[in-house]
RODO-2510 file (C-alpha; in nm, 4 decimals, decimal comma):
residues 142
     n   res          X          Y          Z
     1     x    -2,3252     0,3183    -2,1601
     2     x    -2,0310     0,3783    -2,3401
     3     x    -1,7368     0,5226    -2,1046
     4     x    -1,4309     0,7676    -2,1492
     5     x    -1,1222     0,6053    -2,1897
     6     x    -0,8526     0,6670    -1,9509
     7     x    -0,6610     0,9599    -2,1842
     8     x    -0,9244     1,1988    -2,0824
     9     x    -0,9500     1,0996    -1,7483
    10     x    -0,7673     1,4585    -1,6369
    11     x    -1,0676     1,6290    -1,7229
    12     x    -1,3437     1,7031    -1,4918
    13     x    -1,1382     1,5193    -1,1894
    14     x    -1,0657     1,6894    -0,8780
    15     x    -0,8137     1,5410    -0,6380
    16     x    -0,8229     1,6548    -0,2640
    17     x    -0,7081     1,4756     0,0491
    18     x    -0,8654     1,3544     0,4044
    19     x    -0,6635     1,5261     0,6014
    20     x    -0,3892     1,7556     0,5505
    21     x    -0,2998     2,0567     0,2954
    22     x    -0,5299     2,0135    -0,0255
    23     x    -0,3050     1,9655    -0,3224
    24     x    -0,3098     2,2252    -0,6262
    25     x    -0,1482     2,2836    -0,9568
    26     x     0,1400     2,0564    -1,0442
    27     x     0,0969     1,8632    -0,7322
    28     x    -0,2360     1,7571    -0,7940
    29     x    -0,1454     1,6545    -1,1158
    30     x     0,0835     1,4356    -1,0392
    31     x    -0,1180     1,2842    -0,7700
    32     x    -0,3687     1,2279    -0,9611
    33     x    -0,1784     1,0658    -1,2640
    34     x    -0,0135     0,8340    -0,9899
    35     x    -0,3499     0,7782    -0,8565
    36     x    -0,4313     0,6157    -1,2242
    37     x    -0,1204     0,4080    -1,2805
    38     x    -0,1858     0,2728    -0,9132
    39     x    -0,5398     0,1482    -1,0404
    40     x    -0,4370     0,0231    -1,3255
    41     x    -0,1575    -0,1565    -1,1751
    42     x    -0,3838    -0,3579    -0,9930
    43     x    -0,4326    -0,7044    -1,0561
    44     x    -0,7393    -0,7997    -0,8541
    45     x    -1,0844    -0,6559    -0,7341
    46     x    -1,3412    -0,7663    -0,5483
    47     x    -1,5986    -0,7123    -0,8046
    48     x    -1,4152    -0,9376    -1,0725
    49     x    -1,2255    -1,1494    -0,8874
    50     x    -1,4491    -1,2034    -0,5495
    51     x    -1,3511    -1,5360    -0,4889
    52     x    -0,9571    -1,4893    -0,4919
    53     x    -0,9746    -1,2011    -0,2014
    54     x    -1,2528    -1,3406    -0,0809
    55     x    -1,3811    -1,0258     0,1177
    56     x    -1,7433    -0,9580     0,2271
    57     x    -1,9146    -0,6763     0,2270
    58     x    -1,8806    -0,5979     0,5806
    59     x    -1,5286    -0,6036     0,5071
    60     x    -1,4830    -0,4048     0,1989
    61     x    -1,6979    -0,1207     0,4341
    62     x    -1,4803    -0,1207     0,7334
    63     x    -1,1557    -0,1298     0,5089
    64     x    -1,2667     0,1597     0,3392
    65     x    -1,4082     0,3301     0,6188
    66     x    -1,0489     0,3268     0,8432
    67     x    -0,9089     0,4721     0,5444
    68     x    -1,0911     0,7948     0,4408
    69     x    -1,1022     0,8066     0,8423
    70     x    -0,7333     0,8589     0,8691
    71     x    -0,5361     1,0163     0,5177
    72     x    -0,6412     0,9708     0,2590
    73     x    -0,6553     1,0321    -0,1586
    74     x    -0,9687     1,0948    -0,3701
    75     x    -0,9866     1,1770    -0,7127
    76     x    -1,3162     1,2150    -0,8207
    77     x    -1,4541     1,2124    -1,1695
    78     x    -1,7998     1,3921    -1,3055
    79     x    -1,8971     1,1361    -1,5233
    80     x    -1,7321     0,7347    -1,5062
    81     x    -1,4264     0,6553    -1,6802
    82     x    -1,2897     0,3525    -1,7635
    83     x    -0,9907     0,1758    -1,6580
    84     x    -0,7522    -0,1046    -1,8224
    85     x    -0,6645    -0,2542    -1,5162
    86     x    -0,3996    -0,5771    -1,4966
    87     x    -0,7153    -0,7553    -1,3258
    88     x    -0,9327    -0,6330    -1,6424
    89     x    -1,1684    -0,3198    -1,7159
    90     x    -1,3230    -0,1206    -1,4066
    91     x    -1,5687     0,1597    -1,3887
    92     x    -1,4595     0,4581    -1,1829
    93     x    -1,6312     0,7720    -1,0666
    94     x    -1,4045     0,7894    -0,7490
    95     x    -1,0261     0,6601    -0,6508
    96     x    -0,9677     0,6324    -0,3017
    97     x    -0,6432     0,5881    -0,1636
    98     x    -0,5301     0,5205     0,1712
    99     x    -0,2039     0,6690     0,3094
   100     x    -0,2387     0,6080     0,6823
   101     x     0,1615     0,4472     0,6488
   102     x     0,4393     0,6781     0,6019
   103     x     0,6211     0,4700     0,3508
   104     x     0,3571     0,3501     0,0953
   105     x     0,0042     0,3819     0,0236
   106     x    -0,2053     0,1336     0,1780
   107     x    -0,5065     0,0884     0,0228
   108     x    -0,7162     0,1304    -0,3122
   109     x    -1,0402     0,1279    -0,3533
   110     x    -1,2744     0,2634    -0,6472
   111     x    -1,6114     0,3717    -0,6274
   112     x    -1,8197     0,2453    -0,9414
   113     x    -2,1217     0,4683    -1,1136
   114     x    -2,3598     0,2457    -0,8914
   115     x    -2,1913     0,3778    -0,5632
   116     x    -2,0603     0,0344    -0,5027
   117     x    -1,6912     0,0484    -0,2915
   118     x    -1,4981    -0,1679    -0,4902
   119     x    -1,1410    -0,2800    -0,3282
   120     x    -0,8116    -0,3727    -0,4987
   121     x    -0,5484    -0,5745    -0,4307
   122     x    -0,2032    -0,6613    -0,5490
   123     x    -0,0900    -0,3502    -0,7096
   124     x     0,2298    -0,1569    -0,7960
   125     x     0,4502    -0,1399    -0,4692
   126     x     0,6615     0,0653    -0,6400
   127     x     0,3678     0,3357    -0,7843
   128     x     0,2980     0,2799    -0,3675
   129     x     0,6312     0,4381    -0,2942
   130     x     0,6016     0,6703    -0,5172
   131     x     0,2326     0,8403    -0,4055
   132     x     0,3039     0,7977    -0,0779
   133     x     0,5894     1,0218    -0,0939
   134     x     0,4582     1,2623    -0,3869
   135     x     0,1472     1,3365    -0,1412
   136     x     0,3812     1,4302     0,1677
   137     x     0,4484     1,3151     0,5331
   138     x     0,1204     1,2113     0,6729
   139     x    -0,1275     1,4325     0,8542
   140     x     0,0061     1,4919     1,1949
   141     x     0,3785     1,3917     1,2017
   142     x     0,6704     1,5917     1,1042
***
């Protein structure tokens, strides 16, 4: 199956949060073109690279689970789209971000076309900074 590359990935891809106001407009745009530079700023997965964050299943589930539990990011997508990662390519339908911190966002995670949770690790701190703060103070504090 051949899959869109990332320069159409704006189309067809709603962003909403977990908690919280529900971005529109210009704010969801920019959330969800942060949302894209913070997966493709990652450099590992536990798909590709299951031996270097050596993560079970059981663990992948209950990361992912405590973070759409608290806020959170999605951006879904209708169809998959692909994604030039630092790790290598990844097949998204679904980016899922946590922001339980009020400093940085604190998770990643993809879900692939299977409906597999795939999690990331070692991406952008910076691109961190920067969604954290472009999605607003957490749900629940001033």
């Amino acid at each position: 199956m051949a899959l869109p590359a990332v320069a159409g990935a704006s189309d067809d891809a709603t962003v909403r949060r977990c908690a919280g106001s529900q971005p529109t407009g210009s704010s969801a745009d920019e959330l969800r073109k942060l949302a894209v530079e913070f997966v493709q700023s990652s450099n590992f997965n536990t798909v590709t690279h299951p031996r270097i964050l050596n993560l079970s299943v059981a663990a992948i589930q209950d990361h992912y689970r405590r973070a759409v539990a608290g806020d959170c990011l999605i951006v879904s997508y209708e169809r998959p789209v692909r994604f030039r990662t630092v790790g290598g390519d990844v097949s998204v339908v679904e980016i899922v971000i946590g922001l339980g911190r009020p400093d940085y966002a604190d998770g990643l995670f993809t879900i692939d076309e299977s409906g597999r949770v795939v999690e990331h690790g070692k991406y952008s701190g910076a691109i961190g900074i920067e969604l954290r703060k472009a999605a607003g103070a957490p749900a629940g504090t001033r």
